[in-house]
C-alpha positions as CSV (number, residue, x, y, z in Angstrom):
1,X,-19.7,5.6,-18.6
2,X,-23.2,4.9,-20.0
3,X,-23.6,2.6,-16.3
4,X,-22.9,5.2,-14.4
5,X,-24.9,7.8,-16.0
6,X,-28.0,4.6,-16.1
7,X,-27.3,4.1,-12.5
8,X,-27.2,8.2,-11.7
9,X,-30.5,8.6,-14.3
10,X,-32.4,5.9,-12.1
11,X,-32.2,7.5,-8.7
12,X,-32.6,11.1,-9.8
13,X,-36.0,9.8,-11.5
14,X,-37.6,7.5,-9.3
15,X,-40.5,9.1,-7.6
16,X,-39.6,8.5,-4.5
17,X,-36.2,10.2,-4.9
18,X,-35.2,13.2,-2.0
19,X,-32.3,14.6,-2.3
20,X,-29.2,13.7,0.2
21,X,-27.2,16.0,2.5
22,X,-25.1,18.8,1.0
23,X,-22.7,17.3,3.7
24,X,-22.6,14.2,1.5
25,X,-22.7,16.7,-1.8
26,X,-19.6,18.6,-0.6
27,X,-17.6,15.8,0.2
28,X,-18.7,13.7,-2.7
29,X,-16.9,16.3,-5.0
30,X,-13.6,17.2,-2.7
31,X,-12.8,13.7,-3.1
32,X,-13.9,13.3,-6.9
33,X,-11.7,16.6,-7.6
34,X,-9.0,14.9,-5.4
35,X,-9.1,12.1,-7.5
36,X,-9.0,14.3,-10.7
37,X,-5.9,15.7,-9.6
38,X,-4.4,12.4,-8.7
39,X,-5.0,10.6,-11.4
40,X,-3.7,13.8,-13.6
41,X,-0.2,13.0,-11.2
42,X,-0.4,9.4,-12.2
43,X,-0.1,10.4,-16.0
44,X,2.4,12.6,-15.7
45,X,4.2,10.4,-14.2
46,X,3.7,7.6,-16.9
47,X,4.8,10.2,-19.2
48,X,7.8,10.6,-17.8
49,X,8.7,7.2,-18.2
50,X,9.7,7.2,-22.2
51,X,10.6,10.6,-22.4
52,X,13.8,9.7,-24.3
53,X,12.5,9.1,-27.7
54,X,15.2,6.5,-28.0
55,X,14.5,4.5,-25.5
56,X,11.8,1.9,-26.1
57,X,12.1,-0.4,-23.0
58,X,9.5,-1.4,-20.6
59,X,9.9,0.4,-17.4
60,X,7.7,0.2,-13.8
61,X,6.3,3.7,-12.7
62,X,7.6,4.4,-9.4
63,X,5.8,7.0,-6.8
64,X,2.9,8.1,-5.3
65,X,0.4,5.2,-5.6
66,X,2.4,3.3,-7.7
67,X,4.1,2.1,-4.7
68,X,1.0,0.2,-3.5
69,X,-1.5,0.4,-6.4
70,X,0.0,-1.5,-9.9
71,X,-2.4,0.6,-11.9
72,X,-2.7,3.9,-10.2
73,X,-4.3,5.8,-12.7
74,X,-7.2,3.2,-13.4
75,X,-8.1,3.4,-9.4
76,X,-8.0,7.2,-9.3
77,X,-10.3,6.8,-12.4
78,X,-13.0,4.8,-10.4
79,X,-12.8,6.6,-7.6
80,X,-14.1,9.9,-9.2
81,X,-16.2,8.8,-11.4
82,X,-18.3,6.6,-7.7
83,X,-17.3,9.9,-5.9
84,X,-19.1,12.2,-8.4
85,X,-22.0,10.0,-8.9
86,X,-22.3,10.3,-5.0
87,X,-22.0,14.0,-5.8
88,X,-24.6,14.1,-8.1
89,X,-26.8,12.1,-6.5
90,X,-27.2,14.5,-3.4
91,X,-28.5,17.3,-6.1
């Protein structure tokens, strides 16, 4: 977190900065919202996994990314956080 806001603090301060697009802006936060909301989805679906207080074994999360991604919720996790530095960058 403290790179990202280093490598966010560094552009927005340079003196040479000029802001980008509000093309680039727009899109830069659909897809870090997007990401939000699928790396919420990943969770829940982790959750589900040991609902049964019982039941202690190891188990392999099944759908949405999980079928190509091993950890899902990690990737969704990078992708917002490049997405809104994109975002913020094009303030």
């Amino acid at each position: 977190m403290q790179l990202n806001a280093a490598f966010v603090s560094y552009y927005i301060n340079h003196p040479y900065y000029t802001p980008g697009s509000a093309n680039l802006q727009f899109w830069g936060l659909a897809i870090m919202v997007v990401s939000e909301l699928s790396n919420f989805l990943c969770h829940v679906l982790q959750s589900k996994l040991r609902s049964n207080s019982e039941d202690k074994s190891y188990r392999i999360p099944h759908g949405f990314l999980f079928e190509y991604i091993t950890c899902a919720n990690y990737t969704c996790e990078i992708w917002a956080w490049v997405r809104g530095s994109i975002a913020h960058l094009c303030l």
